[in-house]
C-alpha positions in Angstrom: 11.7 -20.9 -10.1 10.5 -17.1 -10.6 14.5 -15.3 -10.3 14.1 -12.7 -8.2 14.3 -8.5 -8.8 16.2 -5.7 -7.3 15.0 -3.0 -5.0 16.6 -0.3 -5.4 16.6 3.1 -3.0 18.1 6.3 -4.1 17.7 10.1 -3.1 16.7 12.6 -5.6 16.6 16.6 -3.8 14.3 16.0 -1.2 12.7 12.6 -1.8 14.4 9.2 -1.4 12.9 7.1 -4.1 12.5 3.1 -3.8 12.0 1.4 -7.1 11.4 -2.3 -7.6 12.6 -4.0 -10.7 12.1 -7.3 -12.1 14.9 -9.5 -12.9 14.9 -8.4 -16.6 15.1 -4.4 -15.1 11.7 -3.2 -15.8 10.1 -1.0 -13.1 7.2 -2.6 -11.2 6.8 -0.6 -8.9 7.6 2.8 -7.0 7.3 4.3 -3.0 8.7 7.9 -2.3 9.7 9.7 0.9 10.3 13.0 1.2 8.6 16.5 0.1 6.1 16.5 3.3 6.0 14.8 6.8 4.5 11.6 6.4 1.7 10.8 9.6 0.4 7.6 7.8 -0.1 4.7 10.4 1.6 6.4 13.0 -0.4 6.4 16.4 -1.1 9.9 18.8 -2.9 10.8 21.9 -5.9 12.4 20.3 -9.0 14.6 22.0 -12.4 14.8 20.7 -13.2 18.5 19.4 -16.8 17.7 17.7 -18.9 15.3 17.3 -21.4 15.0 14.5 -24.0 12.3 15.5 -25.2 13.1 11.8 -22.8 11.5 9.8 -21.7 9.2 12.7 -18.4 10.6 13.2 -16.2 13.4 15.1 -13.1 15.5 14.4 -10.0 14.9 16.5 -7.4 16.6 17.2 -4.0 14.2 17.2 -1.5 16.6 17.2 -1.5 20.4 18.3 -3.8 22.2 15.5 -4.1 19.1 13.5 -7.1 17.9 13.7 -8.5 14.2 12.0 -12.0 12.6 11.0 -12.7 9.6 12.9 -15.6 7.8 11.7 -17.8 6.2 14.2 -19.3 2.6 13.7 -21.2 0.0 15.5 -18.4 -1.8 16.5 -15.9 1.5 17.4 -14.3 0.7 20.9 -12.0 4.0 21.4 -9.1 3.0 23.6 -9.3 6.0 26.1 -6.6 7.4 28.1 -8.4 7.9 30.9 -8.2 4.3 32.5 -11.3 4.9 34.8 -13.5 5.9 32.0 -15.8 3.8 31.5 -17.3 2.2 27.7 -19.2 4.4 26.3 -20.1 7.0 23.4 -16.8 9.5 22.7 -17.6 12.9 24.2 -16.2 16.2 23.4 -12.2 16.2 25.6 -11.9 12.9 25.7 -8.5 11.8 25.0 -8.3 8.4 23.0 -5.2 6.4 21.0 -5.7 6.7 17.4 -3.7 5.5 14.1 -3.5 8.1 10.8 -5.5 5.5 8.4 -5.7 7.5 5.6 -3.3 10.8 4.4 -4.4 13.8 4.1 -6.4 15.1 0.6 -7.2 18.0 -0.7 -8.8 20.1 2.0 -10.3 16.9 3.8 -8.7 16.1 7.0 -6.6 13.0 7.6 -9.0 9.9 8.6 -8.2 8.4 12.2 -9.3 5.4 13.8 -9.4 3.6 17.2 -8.5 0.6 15.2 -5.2 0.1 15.6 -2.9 -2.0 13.3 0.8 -2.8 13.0 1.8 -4.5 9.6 5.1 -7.1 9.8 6.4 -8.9 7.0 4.4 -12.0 7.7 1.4 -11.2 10.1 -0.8 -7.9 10.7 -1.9 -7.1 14.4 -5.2 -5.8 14.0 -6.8 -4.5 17.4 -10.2 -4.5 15.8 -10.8 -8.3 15.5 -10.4 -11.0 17.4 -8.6 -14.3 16.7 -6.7 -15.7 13.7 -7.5 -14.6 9.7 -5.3 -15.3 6.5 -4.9 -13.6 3.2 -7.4 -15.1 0.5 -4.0 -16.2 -1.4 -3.0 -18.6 1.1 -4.6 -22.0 -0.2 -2.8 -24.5 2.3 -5.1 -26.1 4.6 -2.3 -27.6 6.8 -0.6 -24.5 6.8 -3.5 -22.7 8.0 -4.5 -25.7 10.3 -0.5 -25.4 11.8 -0.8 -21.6 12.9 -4.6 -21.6 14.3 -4.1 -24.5 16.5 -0.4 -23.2 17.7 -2.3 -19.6 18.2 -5.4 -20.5 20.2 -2.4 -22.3 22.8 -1.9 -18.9 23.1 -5.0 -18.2 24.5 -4.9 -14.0 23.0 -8.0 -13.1 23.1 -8.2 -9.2 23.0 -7.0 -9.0 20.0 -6.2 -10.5 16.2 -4.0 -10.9 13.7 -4.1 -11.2 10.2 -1.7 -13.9 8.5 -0.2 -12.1 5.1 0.6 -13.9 1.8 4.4 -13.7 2.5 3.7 -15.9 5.5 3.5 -18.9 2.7 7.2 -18.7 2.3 8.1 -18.5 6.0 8.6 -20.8 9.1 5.8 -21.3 11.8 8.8 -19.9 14.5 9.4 -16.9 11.9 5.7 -16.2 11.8 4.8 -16.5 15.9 7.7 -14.5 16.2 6.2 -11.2 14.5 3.1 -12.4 16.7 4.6 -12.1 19.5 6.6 -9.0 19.1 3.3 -6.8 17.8 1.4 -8.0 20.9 4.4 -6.2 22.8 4.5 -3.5 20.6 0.6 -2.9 21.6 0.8 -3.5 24.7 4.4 -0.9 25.1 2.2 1.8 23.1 -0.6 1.2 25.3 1.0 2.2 27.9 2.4 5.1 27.1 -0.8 6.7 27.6 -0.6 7.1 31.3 2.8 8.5 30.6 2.3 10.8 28.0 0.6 14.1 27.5 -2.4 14.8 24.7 -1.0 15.0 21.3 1.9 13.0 22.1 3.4 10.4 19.0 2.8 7.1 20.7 4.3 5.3 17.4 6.1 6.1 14.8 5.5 4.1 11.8 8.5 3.2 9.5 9.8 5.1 6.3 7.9 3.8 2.9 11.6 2.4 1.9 11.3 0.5 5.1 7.7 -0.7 4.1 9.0 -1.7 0.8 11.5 -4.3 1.6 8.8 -5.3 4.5 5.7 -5.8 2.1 7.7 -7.2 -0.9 6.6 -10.9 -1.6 9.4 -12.9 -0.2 10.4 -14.4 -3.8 10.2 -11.1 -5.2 13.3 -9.4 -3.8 17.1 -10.9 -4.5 18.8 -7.6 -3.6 18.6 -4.5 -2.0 20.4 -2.0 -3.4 21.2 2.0 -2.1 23.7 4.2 -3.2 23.2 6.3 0.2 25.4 5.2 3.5 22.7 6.9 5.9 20.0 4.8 3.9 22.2 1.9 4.0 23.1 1.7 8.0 18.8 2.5 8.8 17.7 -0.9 6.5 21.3 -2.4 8.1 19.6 -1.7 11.6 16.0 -2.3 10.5 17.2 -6.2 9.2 19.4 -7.0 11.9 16.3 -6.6 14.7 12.8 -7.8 12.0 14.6 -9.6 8.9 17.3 -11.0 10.0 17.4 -13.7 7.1 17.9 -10.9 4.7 20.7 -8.8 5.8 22.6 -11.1 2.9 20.3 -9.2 0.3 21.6 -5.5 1.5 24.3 -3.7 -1.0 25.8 -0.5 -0.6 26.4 1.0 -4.3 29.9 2.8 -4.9 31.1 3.3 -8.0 32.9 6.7 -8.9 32.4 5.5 -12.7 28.5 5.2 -13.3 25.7 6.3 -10.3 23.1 4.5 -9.3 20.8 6.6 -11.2 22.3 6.3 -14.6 22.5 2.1 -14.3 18.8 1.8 -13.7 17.6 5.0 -15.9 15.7 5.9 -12.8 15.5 9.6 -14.2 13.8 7.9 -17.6 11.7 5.9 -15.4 10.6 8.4 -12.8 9.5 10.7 -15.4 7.3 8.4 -17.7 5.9 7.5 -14.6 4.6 10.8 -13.6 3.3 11.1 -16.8 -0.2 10.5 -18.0 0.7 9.5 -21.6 1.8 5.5 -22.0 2.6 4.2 -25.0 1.6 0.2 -26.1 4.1 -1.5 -28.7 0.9 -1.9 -30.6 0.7 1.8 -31.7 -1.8 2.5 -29.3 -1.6 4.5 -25.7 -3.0 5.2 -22.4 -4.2 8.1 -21.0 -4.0 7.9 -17.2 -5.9 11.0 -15.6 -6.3 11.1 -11.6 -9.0 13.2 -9.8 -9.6 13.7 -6.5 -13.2 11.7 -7.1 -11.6 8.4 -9.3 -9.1 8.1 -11.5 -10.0 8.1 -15.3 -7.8 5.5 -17.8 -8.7 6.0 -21.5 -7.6 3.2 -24.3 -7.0 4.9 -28.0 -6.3 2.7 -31.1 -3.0 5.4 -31.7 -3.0 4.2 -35.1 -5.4 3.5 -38.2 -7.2 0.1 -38.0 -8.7 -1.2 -41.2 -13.1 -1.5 -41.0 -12.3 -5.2 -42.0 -9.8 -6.1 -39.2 -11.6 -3.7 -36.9 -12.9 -5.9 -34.1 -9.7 -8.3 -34.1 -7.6 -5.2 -33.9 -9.4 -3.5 -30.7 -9.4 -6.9 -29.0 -5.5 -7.4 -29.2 -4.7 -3.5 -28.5 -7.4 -4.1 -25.4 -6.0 -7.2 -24.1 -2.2 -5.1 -24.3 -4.1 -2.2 -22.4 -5.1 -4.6 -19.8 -1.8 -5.9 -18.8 -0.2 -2.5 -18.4 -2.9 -0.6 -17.2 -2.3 -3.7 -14.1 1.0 -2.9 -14.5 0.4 1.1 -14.2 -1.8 0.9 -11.1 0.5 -0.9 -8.7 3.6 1.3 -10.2 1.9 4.6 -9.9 -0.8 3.2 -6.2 -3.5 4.1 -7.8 -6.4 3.7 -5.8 -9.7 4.0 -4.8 -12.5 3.7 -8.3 -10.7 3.7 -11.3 -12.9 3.8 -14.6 -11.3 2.4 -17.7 -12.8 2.9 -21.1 -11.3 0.2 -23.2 -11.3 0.8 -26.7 -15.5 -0.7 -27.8 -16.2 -3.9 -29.3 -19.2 -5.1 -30.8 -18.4 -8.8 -30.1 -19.4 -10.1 -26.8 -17.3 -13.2 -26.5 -14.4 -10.8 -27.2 -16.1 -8.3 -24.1 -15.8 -11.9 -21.8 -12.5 -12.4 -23.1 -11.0 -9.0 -22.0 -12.5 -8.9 -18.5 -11.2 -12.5 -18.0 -7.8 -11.5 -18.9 -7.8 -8.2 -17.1 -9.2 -10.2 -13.5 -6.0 -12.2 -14.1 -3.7 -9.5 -14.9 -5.5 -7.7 -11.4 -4.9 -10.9 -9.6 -1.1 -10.3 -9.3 -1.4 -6.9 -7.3 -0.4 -7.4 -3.8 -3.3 -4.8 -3.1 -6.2 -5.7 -2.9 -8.2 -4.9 -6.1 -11.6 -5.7 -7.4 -12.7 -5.7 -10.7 -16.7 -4.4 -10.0 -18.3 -4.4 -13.5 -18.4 -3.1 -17.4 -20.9 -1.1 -17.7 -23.5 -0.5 -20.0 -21.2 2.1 -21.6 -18.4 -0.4 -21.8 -16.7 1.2 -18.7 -15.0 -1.1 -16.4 -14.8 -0.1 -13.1 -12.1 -1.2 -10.5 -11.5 -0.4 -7.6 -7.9 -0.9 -5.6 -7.8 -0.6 -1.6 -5.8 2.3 -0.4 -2.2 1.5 1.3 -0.3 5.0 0.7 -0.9 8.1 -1.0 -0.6 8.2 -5.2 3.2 8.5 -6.8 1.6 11.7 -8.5 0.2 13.5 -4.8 3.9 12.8 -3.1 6.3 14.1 -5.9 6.5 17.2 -7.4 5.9 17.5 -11.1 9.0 19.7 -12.2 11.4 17.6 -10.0 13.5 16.8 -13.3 13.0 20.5 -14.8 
């Protein structure tokens, strides 16, 4: 059996850092808090402010002078405030629920959407679809077979829900009961509306430390570890009401000898994070370069490769690239396309034999991510759904100056 890792939660200035380790202390992967107000997920009282039948969508604003693009598709059913307004096309003041889907970048607006969702550790409530789904990773017929027949007893049929991959390790009581507390969750936020004024925060979605221990695979975390008592008492509260099974796995670290951050090298690890540069124990290195269009990775050899060993060189330094640039992505959320320009070979079985190895080395991340194509260049291009904003966007780069 896999033994587990540690997460670990720490404060550095503004930003409370929470770092996953394996259980041989490598860093696999980071979430940050701090520096600006995070909006993600969280769900206003918005009112239409243009429309733009153009490009199908309108800009809303969900908070007083912020204003949101909300894209408009076949299937959009705005949840209005209004309950006598009748279905129908959005129209400039109307006042409708919407969820922060995507952050802020750049100088483009925050996307919104009618949509609403409410992520647990073993289900998704998804207001958009109707009935039962599950993860591709869950392969269990009976398991699947267990929860759809149990959940169409329920007879809920304005809404669906979305069974995740941790729901493999959990009971069928553990996973109706996060059913059953999002359809009251919807139906509490709901309500609000006829309560509350425009602009008004209708949810607040949880801190990214709180999403961490939430999202981790269940096997993945053995201990959860924070050197801050505030920190400590908000997870405390947070497992005591949604986890309650792993309240055992919460640690508060005091020791006057060595911190927190010096046991785990988090400084070390927080820096060669944020940078570009990544070295290979082959000699060779990474360049990792993020734009606000994709986000370029370049393989180099690092090192002289004899003309007679050529190919069999740039194969093995390739296949090395391929398991940490997997391992790079989920540690830094990179998302959206990422191009990689793997170091070129003239060999195609070795071409088939790197893009097998890197779909299995992709497989792992709990994020979705899609190995599209090598082009004709011998560019690979990914692409990786987004869940939160890059490590790179959220910290600042001279926080260790």
């Amino acid at each position: 059996m896999k033994k587990q890792g540690k997460l670990v939660i720490t404060q550095i200035k503004d930003y409370v850092f929470s770092l996953l380790y394996d259980n041989g202390n490598n860093l696999m992967q980071v979430s940050c808090d701090g520096g600006e107000k995070n909006i993600l997920n969280n769900v206003y009282i918005g009112q239409v402010r243009n429309l733009m039948p153009n490009i199908s969508a309108a800009f809303v604003e969900y908070a007083k002078g912020q204003m949101g693009y909300y894209p408009i598709d076949a299937d959009d059913a705005p949840v209005f405030v209004d309950l006598e307004r009748k279905p129908g096309p959005l129209k400039v003041g109307d006042q409708i629920i919407v969820q922060v889907t995507k952050d802020a970048v750049g100088n483009k607006e925050p996307v919104l959407s009618s949509k609403i969702s409410f992520a647990g550790k073993y289900v998704v409530f998804d207001l958009s679809k109707r009935g039962i789904f599950f993860s591709n990773k869950i392969k269990w017929p009976e398991l699947k077979e267990a929860i759809q027949t149990r959940y169409e007893d329920l007879g809920y049929k304005d809404f669906g829900f979305i069974i995740r991959t941790n729901a493999m390790h959990a009971s069928i009581d553990s996973i109706f009961e996060e059913i059953e507390f999002f359809k009251n969750l919807w139906i509490a936020t709901s309500d609000l509306r006829i309560y509350r004024k425009v602009f008004s925060k209708l949810y607040q979605a949880p801190s990214s430390y709180i999403s961490s221990i939430r999202d981790g695979y269940h096997n993945e975390v053995g201990k959860i570890i924070t050197d801050n008592e505030k920190i400590y008492n908000e997870i405390k509260d947070y497992l005591e009401v949604y986890q309650p099974d792993d309240i055992n796995k919460l640690q508060l670290y005091d020791n006057g000898v060595t911190s927190l951050k010096v046991l785990y090298n988090i400084d070390r690890d927080l820096q060669a994070v944020l940078s570009e540069k990544v070295w290979l124990k082959s000699g060779g290195y990474l360049i990792i370069q993020p734009t606000e269009a994709l986000v370029a990775i370049d393989v180099n050899s690092g090192k002289y490769v004899s003309k007679k060993e050529a190919q069999k060189e740039y194969l093995k330094i390739n296949l090395e690239a391929a398991k940490e640039i997997a391992h790079q992505i989920r540690l830094r959320n990179l998302s959206g396309i990422i191009i990689v320009d793997f170091i070129n070979m003239l060999i195609e079985e070795n071409q088939q034999k790197l893009i097998k190895a890197f779909e299995e080395e992709l497989a792992d991340d709990p994020i979705k991510t899609t190995l599209v194509e090598m082009t004709k260049l011998n560019l690979v291009e990914l692409t990786r759904k987004k869940a939160r904003r890059p490590l790179h966007e959220l910290v600042d780069r001279h926080l260790f100056d």
